[in-house]
C-alpha positions in Angstrom: 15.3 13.4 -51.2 12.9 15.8 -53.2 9.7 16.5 -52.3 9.1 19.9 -53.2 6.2 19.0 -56.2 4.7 16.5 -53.4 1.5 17.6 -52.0 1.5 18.3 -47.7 0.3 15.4 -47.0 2.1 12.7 -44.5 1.3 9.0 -43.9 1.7 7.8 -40.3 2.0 4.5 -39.5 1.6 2.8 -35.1 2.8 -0.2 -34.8 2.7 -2.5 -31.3 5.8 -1.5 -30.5 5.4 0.3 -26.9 5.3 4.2 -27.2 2.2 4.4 -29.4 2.4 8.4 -27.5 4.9 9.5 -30.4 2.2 8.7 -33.0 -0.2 10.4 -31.0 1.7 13.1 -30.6 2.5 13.0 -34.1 -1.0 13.2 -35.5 -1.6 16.2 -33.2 1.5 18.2 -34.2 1.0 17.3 -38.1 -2.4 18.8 -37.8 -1.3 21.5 -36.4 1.4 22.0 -39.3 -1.6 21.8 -41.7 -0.4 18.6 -43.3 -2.8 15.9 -44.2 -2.1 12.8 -42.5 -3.0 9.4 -43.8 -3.1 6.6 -40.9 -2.8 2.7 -41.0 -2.4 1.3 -37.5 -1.8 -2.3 -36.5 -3.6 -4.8 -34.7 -1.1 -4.9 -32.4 -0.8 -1.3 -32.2 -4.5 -1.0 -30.9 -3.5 -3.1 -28.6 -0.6 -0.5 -27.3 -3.0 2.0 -27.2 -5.3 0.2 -25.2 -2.8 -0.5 -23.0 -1.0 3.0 -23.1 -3.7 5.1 -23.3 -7.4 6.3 -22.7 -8.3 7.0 -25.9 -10.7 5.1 -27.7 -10.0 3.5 -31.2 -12.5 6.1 -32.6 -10.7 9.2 -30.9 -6.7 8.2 -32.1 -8.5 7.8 -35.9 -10.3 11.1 -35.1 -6.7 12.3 -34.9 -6.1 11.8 -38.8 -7.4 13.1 -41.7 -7.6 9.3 -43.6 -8.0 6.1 -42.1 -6.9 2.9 -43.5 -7.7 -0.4 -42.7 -4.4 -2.4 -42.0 -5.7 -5.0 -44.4 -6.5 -2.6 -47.5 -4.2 -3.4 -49.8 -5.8 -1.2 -52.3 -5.8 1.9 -50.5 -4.3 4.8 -51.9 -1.0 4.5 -49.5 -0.2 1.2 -51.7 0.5 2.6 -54.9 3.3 5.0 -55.4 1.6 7.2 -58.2 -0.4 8.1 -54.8 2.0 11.0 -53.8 3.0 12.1 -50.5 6.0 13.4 -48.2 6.7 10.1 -47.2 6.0 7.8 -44.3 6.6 8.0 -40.5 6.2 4.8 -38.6 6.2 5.8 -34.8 6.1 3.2 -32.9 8.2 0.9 -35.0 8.2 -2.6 -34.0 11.4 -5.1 -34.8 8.3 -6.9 -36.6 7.8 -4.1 -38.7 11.7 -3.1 -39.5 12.1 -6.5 -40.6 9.0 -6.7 -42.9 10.4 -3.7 -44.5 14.6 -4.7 -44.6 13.5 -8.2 -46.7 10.8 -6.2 -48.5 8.5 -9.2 -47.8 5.2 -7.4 -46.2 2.1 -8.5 -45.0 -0.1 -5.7 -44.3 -1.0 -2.3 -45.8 1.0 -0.6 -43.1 4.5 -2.5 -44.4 3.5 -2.5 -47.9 2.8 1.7 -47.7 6.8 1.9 -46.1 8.2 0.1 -48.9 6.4 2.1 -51.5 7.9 5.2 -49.7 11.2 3.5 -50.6 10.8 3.0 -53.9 9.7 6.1 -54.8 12.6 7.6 -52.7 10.4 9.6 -50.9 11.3 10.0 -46.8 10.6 6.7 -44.5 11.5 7.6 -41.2 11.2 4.2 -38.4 11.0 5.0 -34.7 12.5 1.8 -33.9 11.3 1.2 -30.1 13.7 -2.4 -28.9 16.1 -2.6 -26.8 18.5 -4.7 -26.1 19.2 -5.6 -29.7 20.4 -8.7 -31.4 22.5 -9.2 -34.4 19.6 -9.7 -36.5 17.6 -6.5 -35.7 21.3 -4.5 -36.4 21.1 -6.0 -39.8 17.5 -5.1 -40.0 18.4 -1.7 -39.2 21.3 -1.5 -41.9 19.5 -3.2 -45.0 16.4 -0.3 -44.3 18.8 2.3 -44.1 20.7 0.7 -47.5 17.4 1.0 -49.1 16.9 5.0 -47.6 15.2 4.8 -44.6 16.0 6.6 -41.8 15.9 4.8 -38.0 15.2 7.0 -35.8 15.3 5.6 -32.4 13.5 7.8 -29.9 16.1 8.5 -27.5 16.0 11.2 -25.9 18.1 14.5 -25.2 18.7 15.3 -21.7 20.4 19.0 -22.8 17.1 20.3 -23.0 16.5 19.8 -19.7 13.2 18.1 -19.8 10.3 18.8 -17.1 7.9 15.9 -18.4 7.1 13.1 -20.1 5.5 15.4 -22.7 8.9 17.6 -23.2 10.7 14.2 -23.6 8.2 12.8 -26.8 8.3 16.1 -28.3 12.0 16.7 -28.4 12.3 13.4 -30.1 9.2 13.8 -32.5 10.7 17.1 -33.6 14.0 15.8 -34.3 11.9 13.1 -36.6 9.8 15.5 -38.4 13.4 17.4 -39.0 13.7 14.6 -41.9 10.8 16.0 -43.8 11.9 19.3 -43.5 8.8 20.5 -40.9 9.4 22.1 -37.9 7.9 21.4 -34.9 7.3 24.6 -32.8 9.0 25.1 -29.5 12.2 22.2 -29.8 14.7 23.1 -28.1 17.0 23.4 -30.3 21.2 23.3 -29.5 23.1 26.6 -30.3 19.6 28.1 -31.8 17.9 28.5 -28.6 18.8 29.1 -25.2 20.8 26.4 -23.6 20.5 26.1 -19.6 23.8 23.5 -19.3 26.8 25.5 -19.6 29.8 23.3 -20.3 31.7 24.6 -17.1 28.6 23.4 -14.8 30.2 19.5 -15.3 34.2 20.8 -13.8 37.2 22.6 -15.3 36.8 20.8 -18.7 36.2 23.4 -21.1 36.4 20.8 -24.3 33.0 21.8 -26.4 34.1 20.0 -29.1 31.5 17.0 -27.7 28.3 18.9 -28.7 24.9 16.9 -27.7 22.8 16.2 -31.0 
C-alpha cells in the first residue's frame, strides 16, 4: 500500500481486549519515531487499563498527540480525505474484528478502521483471543479480504527474551514493520546477532525452518 504522500501521522486504536500494554507501548515508541498519533480508546478498553495498569485515564491520553472521544463520529479519523499512515488497533478485541469484517460499526474507533480500509491505507489488528471459534476465523479472513492485516501478538522466543517488556516490544516491532517504521533495538533474525545456534537443539542441522 502507498503511503509515501501521507503525512507521519498514525492512528491508534485500544480496545478491551486484555494487553492494553501493546498500545501503551505503542504510543511511547510512535512518539519516539516522531509520528503524530491520533487515539480513540474504548470503554471497555479503559476498563483494561484500569485493570492492567496504574496509569490514570489522563496519563495513557497524555501519551498521544490527539484524543478522540469513542463516540465522535465527526472527528477527523472518520473521514478518509483526513489522511494518515493508517490504523493500528492494539489490543483488538473479537468485538472489534467483527465490527470491522461485516463493516457494520458502532463507534468512532470501528468506523476510523474501516475508513483505513477504504482508502487502502494500512490497518493492522492485534487480535488478543484465544481459543478461537469458526466464526472469529471467518472474522479474521473477511478483514484480511478487505486488506487488513491480523496480527496476533505472539511472541518469538528466538530472541531470547529477559522480560515482559522484551516480549511486547518484539511483537510491537514486528507490527510497526507493516507501516514501514522501525522500532529501534528488535532483534531481528539473520540481521542481528542470534544467541540459538541450530546445533544447540541435537545433530539436526536442517535450517531450512527459520523462526519468523
Amino acid at each position: 500500500m502507498k503511503q509515501s504522500n501521507s503525512p507521519r501521522r498514525l492512528i491508534v486504536g485500544i480496545t478491551g481486549a486484555t494487553g492494553v500494554v501493546y498500545g501503551i507501548r505503542a504510543l511511547q515508541v510512535l512518539r519516539e519515531l516522531g509520528i503524530e498519533t491520533h487515539l480513540v480508546v474504548s470503554r471497555a478498553g479503559e476498563m483494561t487499563r484500569e485493570y492492567e495498569t496504574q496509569l490514570s485515564r489522563r496519563d495513557l491520553h497524555e501519551l498521544a498527540d490527539v484524543v478522540y472521544p469513542i463516540n465522535d463520529v465527526g472527528a477527523a479519523i472518520a473521514s478518509g480525505s483526513f489522511r494518515t499512515m493508517g490504523m493500528l488497533i492494539a489490543p483488538c478485541s473479537v468485538r472489534t474484528l467483527a465490527e470491522v469484517a461485516t463493516g457494520v460499526t458502532t463507534s468512532l474507533l470501528t468506523r476510523a478502521a474501516d475508513v483505513v480500509l477504504k482508502e487502502r491505507r494500512t490497518l493492522v489488528m492485534m487480535v488478543r483471543e484465544t481459543p478461537l471459534h469458526a466464526g472469529h476465523l471467518r472474522n479474521m479472513l473477511s478483514a484480511t479480504e478487505m486488506g487488513a492485516i491480523i496480527h496476533p501478538p505472539v511472541p518469538a522466543f528466538y530472541t531470547n527474551p529477559k522480560s515482559i517488556e522484551d516480549i511486547v516490544d518484539h511483537s510491537l516491532g514486528r507490527a510497526l514493520d507493516s507501516f514501514g517504521l522501525d522500532m529501534p533495538n528488535v532483534p531481528r533474525w539473520g540481521e542481528t546477532p542470534n544467541p540459538v545456534e541450530i546445533g544447540d537443539f541435537g545433530d539436526d542441522k536442517d535450517d531450512s525452518a527459520v523462526p519468523r
